[in-house]
VOBA-1610 file (N, C-alpha, C; in pm, whole numbers, padded with zeros to 5 digits, always signed):
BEGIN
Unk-01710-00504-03012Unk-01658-00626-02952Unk-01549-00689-03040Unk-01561-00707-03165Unk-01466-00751-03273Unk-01322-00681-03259Unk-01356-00532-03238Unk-01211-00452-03176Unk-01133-00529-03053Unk-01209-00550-02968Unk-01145-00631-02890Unk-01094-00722-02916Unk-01147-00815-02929Unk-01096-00906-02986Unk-01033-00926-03085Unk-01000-00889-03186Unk-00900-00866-03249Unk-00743-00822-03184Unk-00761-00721-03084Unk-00642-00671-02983Unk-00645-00715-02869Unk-00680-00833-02847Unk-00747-00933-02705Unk-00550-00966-02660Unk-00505-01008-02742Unk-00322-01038-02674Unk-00303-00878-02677Unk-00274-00779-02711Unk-00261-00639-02676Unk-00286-00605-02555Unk-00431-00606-02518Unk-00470-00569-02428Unk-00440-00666-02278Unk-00395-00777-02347Unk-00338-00850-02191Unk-00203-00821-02159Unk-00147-00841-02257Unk-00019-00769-02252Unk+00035-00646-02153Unk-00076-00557-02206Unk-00053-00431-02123Unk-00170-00469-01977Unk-00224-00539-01985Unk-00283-00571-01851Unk-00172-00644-01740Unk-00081-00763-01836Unk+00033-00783-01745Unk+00132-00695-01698Unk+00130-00590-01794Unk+00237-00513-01750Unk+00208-00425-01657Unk+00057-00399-01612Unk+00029-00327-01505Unk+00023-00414-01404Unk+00031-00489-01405Unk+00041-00600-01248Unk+00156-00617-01256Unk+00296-00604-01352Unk+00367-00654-01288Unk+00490-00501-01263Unk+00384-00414-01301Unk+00472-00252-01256Unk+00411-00217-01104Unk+00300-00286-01087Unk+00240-00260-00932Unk+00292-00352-00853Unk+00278-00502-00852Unk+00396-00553-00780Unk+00506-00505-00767Unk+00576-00459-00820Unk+00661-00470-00823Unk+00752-00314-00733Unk+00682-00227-00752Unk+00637-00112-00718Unk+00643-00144-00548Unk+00515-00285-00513Unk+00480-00269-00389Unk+00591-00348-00279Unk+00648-00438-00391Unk+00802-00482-00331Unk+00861-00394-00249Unk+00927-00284-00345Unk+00992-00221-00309Unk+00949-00094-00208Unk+00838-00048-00208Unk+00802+00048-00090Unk+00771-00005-00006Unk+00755-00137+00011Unk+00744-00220+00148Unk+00875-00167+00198Unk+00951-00218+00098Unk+01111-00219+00208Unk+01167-00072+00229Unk+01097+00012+00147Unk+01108+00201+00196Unk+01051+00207+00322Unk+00892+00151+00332Unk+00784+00180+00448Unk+00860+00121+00542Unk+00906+00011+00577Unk+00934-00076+00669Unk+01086+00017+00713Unk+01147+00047+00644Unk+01285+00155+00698Unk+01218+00263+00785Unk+01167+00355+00649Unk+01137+00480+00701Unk+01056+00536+00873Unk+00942+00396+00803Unk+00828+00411+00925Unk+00916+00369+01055Unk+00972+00251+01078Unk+01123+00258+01180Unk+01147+00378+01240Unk+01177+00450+01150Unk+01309+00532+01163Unk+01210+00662+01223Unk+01094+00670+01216Unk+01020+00771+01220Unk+00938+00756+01367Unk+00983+00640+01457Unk+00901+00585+01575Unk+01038+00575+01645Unk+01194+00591+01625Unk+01311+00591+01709Unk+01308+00699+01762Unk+01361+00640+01925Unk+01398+00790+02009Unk+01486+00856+01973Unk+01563+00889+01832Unk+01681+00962+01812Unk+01578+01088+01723Unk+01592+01244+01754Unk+01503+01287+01716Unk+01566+01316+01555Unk+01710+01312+01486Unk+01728+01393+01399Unk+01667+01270+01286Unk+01676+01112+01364Unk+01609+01031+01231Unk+01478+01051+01210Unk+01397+01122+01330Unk+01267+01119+01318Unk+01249+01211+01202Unk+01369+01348+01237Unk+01334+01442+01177Unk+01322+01410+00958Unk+01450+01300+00950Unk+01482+01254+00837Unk+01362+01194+00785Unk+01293+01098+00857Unk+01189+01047+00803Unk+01033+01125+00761Unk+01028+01257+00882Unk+00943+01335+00834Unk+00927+01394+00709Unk+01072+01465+00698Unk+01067+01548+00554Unk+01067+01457+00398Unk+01124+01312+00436Unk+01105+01249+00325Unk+00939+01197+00282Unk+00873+01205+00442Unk+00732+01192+00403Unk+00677+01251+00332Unk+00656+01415+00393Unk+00623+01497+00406Unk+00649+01576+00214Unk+00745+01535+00193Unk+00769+01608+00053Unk+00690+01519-00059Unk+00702+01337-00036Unk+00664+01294-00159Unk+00501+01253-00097Unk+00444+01273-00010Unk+00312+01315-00008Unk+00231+01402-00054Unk+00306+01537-00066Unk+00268+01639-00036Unk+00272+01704-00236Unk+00378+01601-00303Unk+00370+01646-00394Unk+00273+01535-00526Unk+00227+01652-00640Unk+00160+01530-00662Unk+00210+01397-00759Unk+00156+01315-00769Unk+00226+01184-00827Unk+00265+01210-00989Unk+00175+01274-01037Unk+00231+01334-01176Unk+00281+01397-01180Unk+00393+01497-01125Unk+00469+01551-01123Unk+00557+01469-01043Unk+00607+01390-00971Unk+00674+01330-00952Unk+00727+01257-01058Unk+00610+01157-01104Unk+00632+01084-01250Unk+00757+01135-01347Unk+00687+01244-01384Unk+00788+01349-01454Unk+00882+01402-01451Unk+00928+01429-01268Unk+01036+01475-01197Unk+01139+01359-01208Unk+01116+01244-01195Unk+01221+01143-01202Unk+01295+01100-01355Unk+01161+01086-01404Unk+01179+01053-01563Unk+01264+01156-01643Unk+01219+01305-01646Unk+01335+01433-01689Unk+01458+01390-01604Unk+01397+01422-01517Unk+01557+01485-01365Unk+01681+01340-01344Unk+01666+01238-01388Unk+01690+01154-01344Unk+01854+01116-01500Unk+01817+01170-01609Unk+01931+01163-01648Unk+02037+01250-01643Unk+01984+01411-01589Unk+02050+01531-01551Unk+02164+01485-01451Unk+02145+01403-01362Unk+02291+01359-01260Unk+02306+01218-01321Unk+02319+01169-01447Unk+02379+01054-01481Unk+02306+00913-01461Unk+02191+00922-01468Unk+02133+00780-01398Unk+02011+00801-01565Unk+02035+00768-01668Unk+01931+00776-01766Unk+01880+00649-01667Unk+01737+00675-01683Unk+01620+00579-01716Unk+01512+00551-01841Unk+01505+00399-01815Unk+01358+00374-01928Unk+01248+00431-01881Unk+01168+00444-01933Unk+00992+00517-01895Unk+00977+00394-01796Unk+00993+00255-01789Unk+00947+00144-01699Unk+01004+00145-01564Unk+01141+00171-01580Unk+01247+00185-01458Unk+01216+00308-01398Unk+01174+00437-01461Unk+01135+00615-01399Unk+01004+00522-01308Unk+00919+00484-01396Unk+00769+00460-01351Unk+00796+00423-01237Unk+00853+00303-01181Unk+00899+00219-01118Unk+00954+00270-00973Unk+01041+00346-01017Unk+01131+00448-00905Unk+01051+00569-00827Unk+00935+00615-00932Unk+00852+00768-00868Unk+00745+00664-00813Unk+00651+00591-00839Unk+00600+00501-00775Unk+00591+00468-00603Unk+00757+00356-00593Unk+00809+00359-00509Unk+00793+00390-00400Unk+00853+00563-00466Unk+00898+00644-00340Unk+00747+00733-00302Unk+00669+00726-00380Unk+00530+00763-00347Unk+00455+00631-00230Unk+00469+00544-00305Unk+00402+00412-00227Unk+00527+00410-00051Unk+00654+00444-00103Unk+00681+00425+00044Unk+00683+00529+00145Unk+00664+00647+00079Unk+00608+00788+00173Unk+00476+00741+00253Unk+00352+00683+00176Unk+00253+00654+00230Unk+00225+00526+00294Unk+00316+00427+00243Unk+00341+00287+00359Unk+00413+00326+00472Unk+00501+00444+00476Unk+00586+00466+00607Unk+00499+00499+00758Unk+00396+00586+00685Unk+00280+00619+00791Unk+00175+00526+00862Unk+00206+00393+00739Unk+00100+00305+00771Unk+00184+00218+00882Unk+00373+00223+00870Unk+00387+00155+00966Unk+00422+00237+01136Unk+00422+00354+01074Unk+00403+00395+01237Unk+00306+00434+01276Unk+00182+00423+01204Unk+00048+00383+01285Unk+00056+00274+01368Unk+00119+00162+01278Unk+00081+00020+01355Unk+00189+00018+01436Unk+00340+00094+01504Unk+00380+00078+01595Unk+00313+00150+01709Unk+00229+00267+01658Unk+00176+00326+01779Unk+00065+00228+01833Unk+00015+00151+01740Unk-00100+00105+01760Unk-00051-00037+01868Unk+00074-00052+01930Unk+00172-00135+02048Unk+00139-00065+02130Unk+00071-00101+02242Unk+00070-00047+02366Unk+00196+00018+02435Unk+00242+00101+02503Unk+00346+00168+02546Unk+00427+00061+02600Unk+00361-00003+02688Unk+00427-00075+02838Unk+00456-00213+02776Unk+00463-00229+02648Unk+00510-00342+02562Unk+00681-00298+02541Unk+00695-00175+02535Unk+00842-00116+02530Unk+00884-00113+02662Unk+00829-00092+02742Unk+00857-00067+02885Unk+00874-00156+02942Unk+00837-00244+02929Unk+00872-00428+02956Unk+00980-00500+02887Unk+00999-00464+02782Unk+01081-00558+02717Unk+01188-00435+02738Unk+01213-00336+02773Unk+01345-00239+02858Unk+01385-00302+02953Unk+01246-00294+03043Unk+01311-00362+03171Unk+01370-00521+03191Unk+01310-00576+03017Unk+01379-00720+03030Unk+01527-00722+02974Unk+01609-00599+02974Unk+01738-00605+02953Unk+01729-00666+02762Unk+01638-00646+02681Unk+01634-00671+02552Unk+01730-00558+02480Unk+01788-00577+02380Unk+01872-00444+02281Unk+01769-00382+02241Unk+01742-00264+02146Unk+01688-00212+02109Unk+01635-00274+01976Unk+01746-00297+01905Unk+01691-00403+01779Unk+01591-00509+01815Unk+01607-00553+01894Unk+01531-00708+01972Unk+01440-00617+02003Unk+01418-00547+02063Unk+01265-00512+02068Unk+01177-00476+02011Unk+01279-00394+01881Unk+01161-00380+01741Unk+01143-00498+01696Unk+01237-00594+01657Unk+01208-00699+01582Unk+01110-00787+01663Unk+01155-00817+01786Unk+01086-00937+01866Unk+00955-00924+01931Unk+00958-00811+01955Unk+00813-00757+02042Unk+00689-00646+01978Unk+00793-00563+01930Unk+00702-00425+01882Unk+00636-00504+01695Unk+00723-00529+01609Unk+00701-00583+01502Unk+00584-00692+01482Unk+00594-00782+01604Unk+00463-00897+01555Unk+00358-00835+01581Unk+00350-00746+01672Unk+00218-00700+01727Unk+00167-00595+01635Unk+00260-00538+01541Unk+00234-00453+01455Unk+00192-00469+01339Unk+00223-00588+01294Unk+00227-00632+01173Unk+00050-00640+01107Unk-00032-00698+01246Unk-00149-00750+01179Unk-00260-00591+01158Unk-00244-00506+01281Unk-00298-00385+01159Unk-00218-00349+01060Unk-00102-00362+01036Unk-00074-00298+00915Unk-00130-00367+00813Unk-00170-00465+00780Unk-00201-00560+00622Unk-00317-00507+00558Unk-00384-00482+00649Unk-00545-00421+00548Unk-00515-00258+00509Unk-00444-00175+00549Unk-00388-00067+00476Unk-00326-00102+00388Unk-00183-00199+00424Unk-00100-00187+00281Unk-00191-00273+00179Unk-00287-00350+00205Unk-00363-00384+00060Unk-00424-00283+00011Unk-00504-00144+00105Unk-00578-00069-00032Unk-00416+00041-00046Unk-00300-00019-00025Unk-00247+00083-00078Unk-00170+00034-00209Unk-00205-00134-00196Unk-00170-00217-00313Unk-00294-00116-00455Unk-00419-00156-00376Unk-00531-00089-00475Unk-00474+00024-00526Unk-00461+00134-00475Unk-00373+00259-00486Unk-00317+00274-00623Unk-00192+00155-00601Unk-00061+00206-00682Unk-00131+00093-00821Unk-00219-00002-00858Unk-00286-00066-00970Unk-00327+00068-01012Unk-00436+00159-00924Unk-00469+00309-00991Unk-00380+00370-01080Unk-00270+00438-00976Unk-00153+00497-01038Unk-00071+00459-01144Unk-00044+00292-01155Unk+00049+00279-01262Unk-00054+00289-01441Unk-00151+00401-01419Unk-00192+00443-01510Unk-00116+00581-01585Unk-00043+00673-01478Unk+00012+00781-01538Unk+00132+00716-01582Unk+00192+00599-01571Unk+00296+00543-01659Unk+00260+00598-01819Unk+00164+00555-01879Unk+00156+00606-02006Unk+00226+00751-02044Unk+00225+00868-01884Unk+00275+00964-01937Unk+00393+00958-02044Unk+00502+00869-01982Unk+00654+00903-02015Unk+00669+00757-02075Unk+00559+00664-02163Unk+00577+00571-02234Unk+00550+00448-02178Unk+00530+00400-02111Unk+00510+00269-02027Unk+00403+00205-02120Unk+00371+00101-02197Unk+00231+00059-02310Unk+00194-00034-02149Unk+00165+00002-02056Unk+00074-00002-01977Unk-00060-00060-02020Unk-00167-00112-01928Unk-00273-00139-01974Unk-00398+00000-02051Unk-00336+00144-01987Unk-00440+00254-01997Unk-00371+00291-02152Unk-00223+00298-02168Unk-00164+00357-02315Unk-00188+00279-02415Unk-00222+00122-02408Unk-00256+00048-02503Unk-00388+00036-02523Unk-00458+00119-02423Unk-00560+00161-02526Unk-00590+00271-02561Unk-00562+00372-02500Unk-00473+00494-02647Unk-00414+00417-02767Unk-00364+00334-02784Unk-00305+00336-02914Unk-00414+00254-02999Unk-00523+00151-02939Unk-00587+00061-03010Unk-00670+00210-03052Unk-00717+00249-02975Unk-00802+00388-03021Unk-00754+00488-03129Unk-00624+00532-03112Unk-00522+00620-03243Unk-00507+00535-03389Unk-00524+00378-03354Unk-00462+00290-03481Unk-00603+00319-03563Unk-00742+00247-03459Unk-00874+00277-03511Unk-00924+00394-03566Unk-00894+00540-03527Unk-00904+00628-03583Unk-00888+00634-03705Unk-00755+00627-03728Unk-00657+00665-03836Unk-00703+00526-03946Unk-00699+00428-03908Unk-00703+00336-04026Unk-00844+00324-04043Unk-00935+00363-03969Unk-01099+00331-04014Unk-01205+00451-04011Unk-01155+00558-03995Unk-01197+00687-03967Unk-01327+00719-03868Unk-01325+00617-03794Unk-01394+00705-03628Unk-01308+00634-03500Unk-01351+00697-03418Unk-01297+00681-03298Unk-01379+00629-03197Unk-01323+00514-03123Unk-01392+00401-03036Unk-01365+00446-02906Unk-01336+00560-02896Unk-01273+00583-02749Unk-01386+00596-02648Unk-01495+00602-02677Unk-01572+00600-02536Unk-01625+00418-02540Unk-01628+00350-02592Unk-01651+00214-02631Unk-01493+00169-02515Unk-01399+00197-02596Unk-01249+00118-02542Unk-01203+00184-02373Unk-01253+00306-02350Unk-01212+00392-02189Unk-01318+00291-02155Unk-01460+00253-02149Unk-01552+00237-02100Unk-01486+00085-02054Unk-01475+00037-02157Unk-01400-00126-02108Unk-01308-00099-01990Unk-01219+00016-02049Unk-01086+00002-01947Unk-01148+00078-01761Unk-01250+00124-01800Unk-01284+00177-01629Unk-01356+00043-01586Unk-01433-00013-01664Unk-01476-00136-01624Unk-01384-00223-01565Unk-01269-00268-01659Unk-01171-00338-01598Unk-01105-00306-01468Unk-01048-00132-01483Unk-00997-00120-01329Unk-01118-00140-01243Unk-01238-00125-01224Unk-01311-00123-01124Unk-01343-00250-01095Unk-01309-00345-01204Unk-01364-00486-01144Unk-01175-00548-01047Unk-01103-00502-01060Unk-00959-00505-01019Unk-00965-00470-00884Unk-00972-00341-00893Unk-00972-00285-00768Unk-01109-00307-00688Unk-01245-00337-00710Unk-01307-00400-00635Unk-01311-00506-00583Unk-01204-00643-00651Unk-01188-00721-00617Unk-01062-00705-00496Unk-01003-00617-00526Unk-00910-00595-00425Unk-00927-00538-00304Unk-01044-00449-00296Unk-01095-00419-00169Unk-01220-00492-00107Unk-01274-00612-00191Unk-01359-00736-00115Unk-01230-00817-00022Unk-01108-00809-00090Unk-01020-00921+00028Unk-00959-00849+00078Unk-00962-00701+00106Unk-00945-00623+00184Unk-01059-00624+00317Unk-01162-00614+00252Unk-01249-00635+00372Unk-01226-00760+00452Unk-01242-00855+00375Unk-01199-01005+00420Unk-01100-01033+00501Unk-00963-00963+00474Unk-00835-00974+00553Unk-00881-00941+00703Unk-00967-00796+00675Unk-00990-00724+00812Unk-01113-00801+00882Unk-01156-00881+00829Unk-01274-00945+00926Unk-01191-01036+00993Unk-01056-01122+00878Unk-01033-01219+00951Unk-00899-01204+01065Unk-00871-01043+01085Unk-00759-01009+01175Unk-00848-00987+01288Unk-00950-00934+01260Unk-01053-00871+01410Unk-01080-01054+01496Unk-01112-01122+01389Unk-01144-01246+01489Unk-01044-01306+01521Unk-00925-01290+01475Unk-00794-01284+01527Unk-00767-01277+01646Unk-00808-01129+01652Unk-00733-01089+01753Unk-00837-01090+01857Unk-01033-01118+01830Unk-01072-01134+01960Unk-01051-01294+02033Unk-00966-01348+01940Unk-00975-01496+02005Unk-00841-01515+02070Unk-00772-01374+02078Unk-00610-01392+02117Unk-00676-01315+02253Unk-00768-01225+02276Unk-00768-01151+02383Unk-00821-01281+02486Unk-00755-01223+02624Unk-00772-01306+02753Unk-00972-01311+02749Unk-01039-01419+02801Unk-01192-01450+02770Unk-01198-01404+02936Unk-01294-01327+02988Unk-01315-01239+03092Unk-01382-01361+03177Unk-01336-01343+03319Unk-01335-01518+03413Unk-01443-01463+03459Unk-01618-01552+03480Unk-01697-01461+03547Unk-01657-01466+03678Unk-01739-01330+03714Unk-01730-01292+03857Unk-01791-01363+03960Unk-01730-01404+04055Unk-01742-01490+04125Unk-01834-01449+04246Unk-01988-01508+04250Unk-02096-01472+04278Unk-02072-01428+04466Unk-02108-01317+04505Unk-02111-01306+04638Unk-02249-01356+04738Unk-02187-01436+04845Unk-02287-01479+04891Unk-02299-01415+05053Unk-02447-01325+05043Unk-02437-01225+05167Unk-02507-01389+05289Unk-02433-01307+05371Unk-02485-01405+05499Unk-02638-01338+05554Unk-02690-01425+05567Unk-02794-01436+05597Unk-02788-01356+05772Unk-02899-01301+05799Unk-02863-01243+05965Unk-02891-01378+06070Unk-02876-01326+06144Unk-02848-01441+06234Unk-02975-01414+06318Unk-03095-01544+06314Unk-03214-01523+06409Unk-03209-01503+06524Unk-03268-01431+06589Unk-03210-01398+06766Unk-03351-01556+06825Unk-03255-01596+06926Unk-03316-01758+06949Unk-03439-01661+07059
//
């Protein structure tokens, strides 16, 4: 416990810096997801086709090697990056491969004849994503993109690969300093804290995940039309013969 505390500003440090490489992260693949997933629900088939393969590749590959792919590859055509800015960028484009899907779930999840109506109301095409298809979309999408918030808090752990003093590398190093200057190693003591910590993070993040989704379902049963009862039939009675 004294270890800790002793490296108690260390360890927040790199605790801020993982919240503010995951925000920041989720900024920006919002505004990937929100393009891509678009572009992947238009009747033009070659954008569909564009948005597939950009899915399709940074899904498909895995995030540590991505990590790595940006961080090497990325000064080879002139764009050096810091380990924070690589982190940042492979992230991203991971978080917006997998937000893109989440938003053309939630356009499929628009009834058809919501397009088919707002056609026949002489609307542009823009106006109908924005004005019609978008609000209705929006409220399933939020409880995905939060566990995909959970997600990328996970991920901005392989930051340490390529240098990031992240919350997971700073404690690699409290662990390397302890080694070396006191001759044992605290590392199942200091990992044990740090799985503790992500799990109390990310559990807290998927309790208001649940929460979001309880409070969209009553949402939306208090938006649905309330069913008029049926209006009781009254058989006629036969007619007594006098």
């Amino acid at each position: 416990m004294q270890l800790v505390l002793d490296n108690l500003g260390f360890f927040l440090a790199g605790l801020g810096r993982t919240f503010w490489l995951a925000s920041a992260t989720l900024m920006i693949a919002t505004v990937i997801s929100a393009f891509v997933g678009t572009l992947s629900v238009t009747r033009s088939r070659p954008l569909r086709v564009v948005a597939l393969v950009y899915v399709e590749f940074f899904r498909d590959i895995p995030l540590l090697v991505n990590v790595l792919f940006v961080y090497f590859g990325a000064p080879l055509i002139g764009i050096p990056l810091d380990p924070f800015a690589a982190s940042i960028v492979s992230f991203s484009l991971w978080g917006g491969a997998n937000g893109a899907e989440i938003v053309r779930g939630g356009f499929n999840a628009v009834p058809k004849h919501q397009r088919v109506s707002a056609t026949a109301l002489g609307l542009k095409r823009w106006e109908i994503y924005w004005f019609v298809l978008a609000p209705q979309a929006i409220l399933p999408m939020l409880p995905p993109f939060t566990g995909l918030f959970t997600l990328l808090v996970q991920a901005t752990s392989l930051a340490s690969l390529v240098g990031v003093t992240e919350f997971f590398r700073v404690a690699q190093i409290v662990i390397e300093r302890t080694t070396i200057a006191q001759g044992y190693s605290p590392a199942f003591f200091i990992y044990g804290g740090v799985l503790v910590s992500y799990y109390a993070i990310c559990s807290m993040l998927t309790a208001g995940t649940h929460r979001l989704e309880r409070r969209i379902a009553d949402r939306t049963a208090r938006l649905k039309p309330e069913k008029q009862p049926a209006t009781p039939v009254v058989k006629a009675r036969p007619q007594e013969s006098l």
